[in-house]
C-alpha positions as CSV (number, residue, x, y, z in Angstrom):
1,X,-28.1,-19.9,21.6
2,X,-28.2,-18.0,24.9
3,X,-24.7,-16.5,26.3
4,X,-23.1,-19.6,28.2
5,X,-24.9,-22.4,27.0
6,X,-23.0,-26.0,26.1
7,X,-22.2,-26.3,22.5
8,X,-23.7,-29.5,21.3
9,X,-21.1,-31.4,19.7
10,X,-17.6,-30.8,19.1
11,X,-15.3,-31.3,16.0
12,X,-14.1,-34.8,16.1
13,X,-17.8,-35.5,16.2
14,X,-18.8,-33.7,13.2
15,X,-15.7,-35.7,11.4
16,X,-17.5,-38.8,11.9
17,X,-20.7,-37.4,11.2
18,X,-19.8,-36.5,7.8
19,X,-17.5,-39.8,7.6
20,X,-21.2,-41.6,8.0
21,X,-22.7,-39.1,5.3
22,X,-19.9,-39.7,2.7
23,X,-20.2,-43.4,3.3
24,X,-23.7,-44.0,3.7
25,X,-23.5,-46.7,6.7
26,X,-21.9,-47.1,10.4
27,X,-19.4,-50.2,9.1
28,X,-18.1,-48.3,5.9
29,X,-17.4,-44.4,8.2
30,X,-15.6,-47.0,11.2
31,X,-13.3,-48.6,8.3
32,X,-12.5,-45.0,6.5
33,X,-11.6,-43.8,10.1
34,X,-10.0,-46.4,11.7
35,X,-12.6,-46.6,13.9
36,X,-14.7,-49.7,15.6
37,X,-18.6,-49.6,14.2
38,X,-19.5,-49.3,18.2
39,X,-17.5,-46.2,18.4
40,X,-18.9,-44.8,15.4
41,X,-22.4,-45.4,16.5
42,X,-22.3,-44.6,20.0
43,X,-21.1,-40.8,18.7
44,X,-23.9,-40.4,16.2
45,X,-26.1,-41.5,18.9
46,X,-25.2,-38.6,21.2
47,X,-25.2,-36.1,18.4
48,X,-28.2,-36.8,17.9
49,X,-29.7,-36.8,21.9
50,X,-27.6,-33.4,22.5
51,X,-28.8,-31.5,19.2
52,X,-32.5,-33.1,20.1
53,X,-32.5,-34.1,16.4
54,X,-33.0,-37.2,14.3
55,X,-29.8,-37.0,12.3
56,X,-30.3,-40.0,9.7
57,X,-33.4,-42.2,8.1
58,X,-32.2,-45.8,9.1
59,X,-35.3,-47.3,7.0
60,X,-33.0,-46.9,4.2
61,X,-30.0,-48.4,3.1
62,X,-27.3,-46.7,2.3
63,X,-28.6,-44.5,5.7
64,X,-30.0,-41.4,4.5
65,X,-30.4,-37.5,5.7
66,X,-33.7,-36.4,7.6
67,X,-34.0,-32.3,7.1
68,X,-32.1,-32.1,10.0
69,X,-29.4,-33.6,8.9
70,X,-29.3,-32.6,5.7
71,X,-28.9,-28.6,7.4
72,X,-26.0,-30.0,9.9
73,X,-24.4,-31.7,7.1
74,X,-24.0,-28.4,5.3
75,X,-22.8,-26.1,8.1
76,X,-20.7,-29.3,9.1
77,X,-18.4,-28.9,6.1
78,X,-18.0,-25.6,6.9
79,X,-16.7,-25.8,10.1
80,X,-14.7,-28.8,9.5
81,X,-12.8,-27.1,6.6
82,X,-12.7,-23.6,8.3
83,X,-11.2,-26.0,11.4
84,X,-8.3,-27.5,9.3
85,X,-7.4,-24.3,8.2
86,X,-6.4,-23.1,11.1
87,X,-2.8,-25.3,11.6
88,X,-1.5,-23.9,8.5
89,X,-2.4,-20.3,9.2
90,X,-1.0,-20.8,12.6
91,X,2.0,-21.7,11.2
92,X,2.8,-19.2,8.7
93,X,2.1,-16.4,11.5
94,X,4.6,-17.9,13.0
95,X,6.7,-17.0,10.6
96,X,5.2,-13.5,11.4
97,X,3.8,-13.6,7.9
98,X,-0.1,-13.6,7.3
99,X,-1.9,-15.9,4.8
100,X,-4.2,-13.0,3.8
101,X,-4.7,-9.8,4.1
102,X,-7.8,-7.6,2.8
103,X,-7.9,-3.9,3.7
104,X,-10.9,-1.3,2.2
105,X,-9.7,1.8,1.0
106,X,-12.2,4.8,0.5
107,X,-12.1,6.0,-3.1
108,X,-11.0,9.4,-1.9
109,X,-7.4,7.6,-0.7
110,X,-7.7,5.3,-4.1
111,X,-4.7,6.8,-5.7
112,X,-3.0,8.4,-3.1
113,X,-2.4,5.0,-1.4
114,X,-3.5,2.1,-3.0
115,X,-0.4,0.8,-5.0
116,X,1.8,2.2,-1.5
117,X,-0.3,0.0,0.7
118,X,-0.2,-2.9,-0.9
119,X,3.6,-3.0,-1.9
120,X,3.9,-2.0,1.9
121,X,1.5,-5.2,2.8
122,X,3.6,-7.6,0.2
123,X,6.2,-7.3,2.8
124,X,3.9,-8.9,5.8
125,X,1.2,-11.2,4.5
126,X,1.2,-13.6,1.1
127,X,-1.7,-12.4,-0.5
128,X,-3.2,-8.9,-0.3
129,X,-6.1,-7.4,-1.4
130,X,-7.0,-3.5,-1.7
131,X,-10.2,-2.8,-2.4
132,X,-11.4,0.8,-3.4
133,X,-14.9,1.9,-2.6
134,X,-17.5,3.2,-0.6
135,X,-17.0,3.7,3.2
136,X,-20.3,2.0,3.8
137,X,-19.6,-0.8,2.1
138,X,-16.6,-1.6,3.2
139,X,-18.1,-1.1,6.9
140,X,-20.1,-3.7,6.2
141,X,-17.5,-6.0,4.8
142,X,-15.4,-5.6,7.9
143,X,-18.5,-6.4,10.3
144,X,-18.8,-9.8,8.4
145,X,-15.4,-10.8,8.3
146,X,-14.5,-10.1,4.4
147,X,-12.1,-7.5,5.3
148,X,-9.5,-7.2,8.0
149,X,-9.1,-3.6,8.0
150,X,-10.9,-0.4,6.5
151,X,-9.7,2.9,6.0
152,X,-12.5,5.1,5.5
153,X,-14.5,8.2,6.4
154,X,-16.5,6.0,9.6
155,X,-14.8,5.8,13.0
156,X,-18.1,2.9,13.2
157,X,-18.6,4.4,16.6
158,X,-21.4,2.9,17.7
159,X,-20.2,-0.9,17.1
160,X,-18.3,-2.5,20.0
161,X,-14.8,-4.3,19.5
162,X,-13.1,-2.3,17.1
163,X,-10.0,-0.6,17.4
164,X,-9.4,2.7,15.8
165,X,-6.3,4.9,14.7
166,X,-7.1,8.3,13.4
167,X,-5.0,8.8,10.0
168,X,-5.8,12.6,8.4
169,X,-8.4,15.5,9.2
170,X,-9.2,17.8,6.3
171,X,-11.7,20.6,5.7
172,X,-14.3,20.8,3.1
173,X,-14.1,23.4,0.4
174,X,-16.0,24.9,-2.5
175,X,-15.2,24.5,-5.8
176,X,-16.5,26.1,-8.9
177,X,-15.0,26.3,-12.7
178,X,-12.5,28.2,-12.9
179,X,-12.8,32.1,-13.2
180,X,-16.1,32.3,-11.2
181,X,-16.7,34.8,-8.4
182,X,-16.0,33.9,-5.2
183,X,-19.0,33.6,-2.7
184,X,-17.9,35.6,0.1
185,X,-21.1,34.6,2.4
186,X,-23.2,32.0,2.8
187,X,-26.4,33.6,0.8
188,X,-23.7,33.7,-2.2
189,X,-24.3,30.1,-2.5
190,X,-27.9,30.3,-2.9
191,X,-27.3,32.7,-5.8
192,X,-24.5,30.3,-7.4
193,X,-27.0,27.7,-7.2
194,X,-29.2,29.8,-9.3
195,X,-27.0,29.8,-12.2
196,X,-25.3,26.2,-11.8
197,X,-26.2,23.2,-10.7
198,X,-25.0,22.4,-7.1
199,X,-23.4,18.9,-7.6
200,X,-23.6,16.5,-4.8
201,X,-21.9,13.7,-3.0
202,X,-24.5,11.0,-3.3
203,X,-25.9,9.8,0.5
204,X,-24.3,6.4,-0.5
205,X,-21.1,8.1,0.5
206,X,-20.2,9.5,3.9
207,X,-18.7,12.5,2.3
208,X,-22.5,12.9,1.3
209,X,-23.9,12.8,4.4
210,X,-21.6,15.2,5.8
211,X,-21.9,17.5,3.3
212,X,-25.9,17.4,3.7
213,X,-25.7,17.9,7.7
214,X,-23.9,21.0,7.2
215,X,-26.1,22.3,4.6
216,X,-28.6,21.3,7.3
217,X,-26.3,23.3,10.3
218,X,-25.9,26.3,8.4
219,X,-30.1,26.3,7.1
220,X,-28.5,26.5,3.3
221,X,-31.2,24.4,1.4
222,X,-29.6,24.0,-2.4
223,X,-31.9,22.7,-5.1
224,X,-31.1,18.5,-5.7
225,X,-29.9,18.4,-9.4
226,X,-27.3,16.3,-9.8
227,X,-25.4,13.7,-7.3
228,X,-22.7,11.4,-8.1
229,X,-20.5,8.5,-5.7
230,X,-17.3,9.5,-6.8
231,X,-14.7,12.4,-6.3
232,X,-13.9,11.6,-9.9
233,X,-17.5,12.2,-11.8
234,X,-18.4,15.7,-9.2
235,X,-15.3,16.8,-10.2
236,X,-15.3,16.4,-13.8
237,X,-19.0,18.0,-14.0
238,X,-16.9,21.1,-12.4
239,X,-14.5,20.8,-14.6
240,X,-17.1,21.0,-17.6
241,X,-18.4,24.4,-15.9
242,X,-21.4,22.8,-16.0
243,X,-21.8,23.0,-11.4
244,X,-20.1,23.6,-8.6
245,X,-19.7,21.8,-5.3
246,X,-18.8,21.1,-2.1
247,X,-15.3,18.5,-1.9
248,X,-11.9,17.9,0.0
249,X,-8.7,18.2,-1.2
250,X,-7.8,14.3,-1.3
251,X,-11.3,14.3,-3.2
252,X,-9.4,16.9,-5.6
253,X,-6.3,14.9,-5.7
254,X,-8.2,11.6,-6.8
255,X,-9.9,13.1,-9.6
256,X,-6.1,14.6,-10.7
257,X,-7.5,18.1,-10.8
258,X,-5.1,20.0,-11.9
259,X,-3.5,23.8,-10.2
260,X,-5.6,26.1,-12.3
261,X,-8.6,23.7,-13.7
262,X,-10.9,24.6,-10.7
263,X,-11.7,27.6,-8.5
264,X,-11.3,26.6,-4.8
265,X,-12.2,28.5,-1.9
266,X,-12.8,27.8,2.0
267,X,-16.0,27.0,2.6
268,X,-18.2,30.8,3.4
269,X,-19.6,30.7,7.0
270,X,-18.6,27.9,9.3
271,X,-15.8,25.4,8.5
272,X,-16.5,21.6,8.3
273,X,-13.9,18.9,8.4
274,X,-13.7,15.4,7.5
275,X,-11.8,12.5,9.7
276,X,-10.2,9.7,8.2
277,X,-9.4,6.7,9.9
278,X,-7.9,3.3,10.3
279,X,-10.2,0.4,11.7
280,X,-9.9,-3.3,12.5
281,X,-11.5,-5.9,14.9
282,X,-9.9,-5.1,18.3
283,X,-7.1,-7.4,19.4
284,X,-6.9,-9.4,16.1
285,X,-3.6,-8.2,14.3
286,X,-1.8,-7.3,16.8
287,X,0.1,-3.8,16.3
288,X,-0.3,-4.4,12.1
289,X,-3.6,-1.6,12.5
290,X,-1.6,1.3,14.2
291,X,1.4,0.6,12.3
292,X,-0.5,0.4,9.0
293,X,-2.4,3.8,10.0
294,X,1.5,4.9,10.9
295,X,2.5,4.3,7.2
296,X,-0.2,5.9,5.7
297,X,0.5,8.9,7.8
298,X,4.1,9.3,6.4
299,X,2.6,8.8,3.1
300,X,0.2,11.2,3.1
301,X,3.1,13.6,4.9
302,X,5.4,12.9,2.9
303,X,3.5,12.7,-1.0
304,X,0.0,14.3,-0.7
305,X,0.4,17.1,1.2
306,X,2.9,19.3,-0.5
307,X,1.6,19.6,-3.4
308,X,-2.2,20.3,-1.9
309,X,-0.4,23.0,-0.1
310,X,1.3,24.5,-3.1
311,X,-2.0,24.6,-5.2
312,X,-4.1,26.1,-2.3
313,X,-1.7,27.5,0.2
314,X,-4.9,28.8,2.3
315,X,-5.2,25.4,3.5
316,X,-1.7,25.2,5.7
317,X,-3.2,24.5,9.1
318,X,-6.1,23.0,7.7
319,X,-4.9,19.9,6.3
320,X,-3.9,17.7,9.7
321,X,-1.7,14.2,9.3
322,X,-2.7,12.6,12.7
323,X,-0.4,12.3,15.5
C-alpha cells in the first residue's frame, strides 16, 4: 500500500465480517450483533467494493469463503483480537505498570545482569522476560516486535526509529593459559598461533566480527581452527591450555574465570574496544530505555567492575561505565 493511501475498511467492519463468517448467513451475524440484516449487508457490500474483492460464494448456503475471503478472514482475527487488547493494556499503563515486558540481553551480560534486571523490571511491568543470546538475534527480534528492548553489542545504526543509550565501553584483550609468555608485539601472535590454536568468537556473534576486522586492521591473518558462540566454551578451551584468544573482560566474568586460571594481557599493537548498549523503538516506553540503561550502569559500577579491576589492575581507565 503506497504512503497515504485510504485503508479499506475499518474495525467495526471486520467485526461484522467475521460475525457473517462464524454464522454462515446475513440474518443469523444481524441477530448475534444486534444488528438489522440491511445493515449487515449493506457493510459487507462495501467491504467488498473498497477491497475490489468478492468476499463470500452466495451460491451456497450456509454463505461460504472465496480465496479472498478465506485470506481476509485470517488476518481479520488478528487484527480484531490485537484491537481488543489494547483497552486493557491501556489501562494497566495507567496504572504506570506494563502488561509485558521482553528485554534481550547479550550472553556476555547473562550473569552479570540477568537475575538484576529482571527483579528490577518486576517492579514496573507484570510479566518479564530476559532472554540471553546472540546480539544478532535479538536485533532481529526487536525489529519484529518480539522484544521491547535489547542490550547488546549493535547500536543498529543504520535502522531508523530507534533510540539508543550507551551502557559500558571495554577493551579487548588476549588471553592464553596460564604461565605462557607474554607476546610483547604483534608478530608474537603469529608465533603463539603456531603452537596453539587461536580460538575464535564465531561471526554469529558481533564480538566475532570485531575481533576479525581488527585482525584484518592490524594485517594479522591467524590460521581458522576452532570458533565457538559463547564466552563460556572460548574460555574453557583456554582454560584446558588447549588455545588462546582474543576476549573482554565481561566475556571473562561470564565464563567465571577465575584470578589466576588464565594469562591476560592488553592486546600487543593497537587497542580495540567494544560498546555496549541499550536499544528500543524510539518514543515507545517513554523514559523506561534510559532509565533501564541507568540501572545497568550502577550495576555494572557498582558489582562488575571492582573485581575486573582487582584481577587485572592494567585495565583501570580501560573499562568505561557510560555517562
Amino acid at each position: 500500500m503506497a504512503r497515504g493511501e485510504a485503508i479499506p475498511f475499518d474495525l467495526r467492519t471486520l467485526d461484522i465480517f467475521l460475525a457473517v463468517c462464524d454464522q454462515g448467513s446475513m440474518a443469523g451475524a444481524a441477530r448475534h450483533l444486534g444488528l438489522t440484516q440491511p445493515a449487515i449487508s449493506q457493510a459487507v457490500a462495501e467491504l467488498e467494493t473498497r477491497t475490489g474483492a468478492v468476499l463470500f460464494d452466495r451460491s451456497v448456503r450456509p454463505l461460504g469463503l472465496t480465496p479472498a475471503g478465506g485470506v481476509l478472514r485470517q488476518r481479520a482475527g488478528a487484527l480484531i483480537t490485537e484491537a481488543r487488547q489494547i483497552a486493557p493494556l491501556l489501562r494497566e499503563t495507567a496504572r504506570s505498570r506494563y502488561p509485558l515486558l521482553r528485554v534481550g540481553l547479550v550472553d556476555s551480560l547473562s550473569r552479570a545482569l540477568s537475575a538484576p534486571l529482571g527483579v528490577h523490571l518486576m517492579a514496573l511491568a507484570d510479566e518479564v522476560s530476559v532472554l540471553a543470546g546472540l546480539t544478532a538475534s535479538h536485533a532481529g527480534a526487536l525489529l519484529t516486535r518480539q522484544l521491547d528492548l535489547l542490550i547488546g553489542a549493535d547500536e543498529l545504526d543504520e535502522v531508523e526509529g530507534l533510540e539508543r543509550a550507551p551502557i559500558f565501553t571495554e577493551p579487548y584483550i588476549l588471553i592464553a593459559p596460564a604461565g605462557t609468555a607474554r607476546p610483547e608485539r604483534l608478530e608474537d601472535l603469529a608465533g603463539m598461533a603456531g603452537r596453539l590454536p587461536f580460538v575464535r568468537y564465531s561471526a554469529r556473534s558481533k564480538t566475532g566480527m570485531e575481533v576479525e576486522r581488527h585482525l584484518r586492521r592490524v594485517k594479522l591473518d591467524l590460521p581458522h581452527r576452532l570458533e565457538f558462540d559463547t564466552p563460556q566454551a572460548v574460555t574453557s578451551v583456554v582454560l584446558r591450555g588447549q588455545g588462546f584468544a582474543i576476549s573482554t573482560p565481561l566475556c571473562l566474568h561470564e565464563a567465571q574465570a577465575r584470578d589466576g586460571d588464565l594469562a591476560c594481557w592488553p592486546l600487543p599493537g593497537p587497542s580495540a574496544v567494544r560498546h555496549l548498549v541499550m536499544v528500543a523503538r524510539r518514543q515507545e516506553l517513554g523514559r523506561l530505555p534510559r532509565d533501564l540503561a541507568a540501572f545497568c550502569r550502577g550495576e555494572l559500577d557498582a558489582r562488575i567492575c571492582p573485581p575486573l579491576l582487582a584481577a587485572m589492575p592494567w585495565l583501570a581507565g580501560a573499562l568505561r561505565v557510560e555517562a
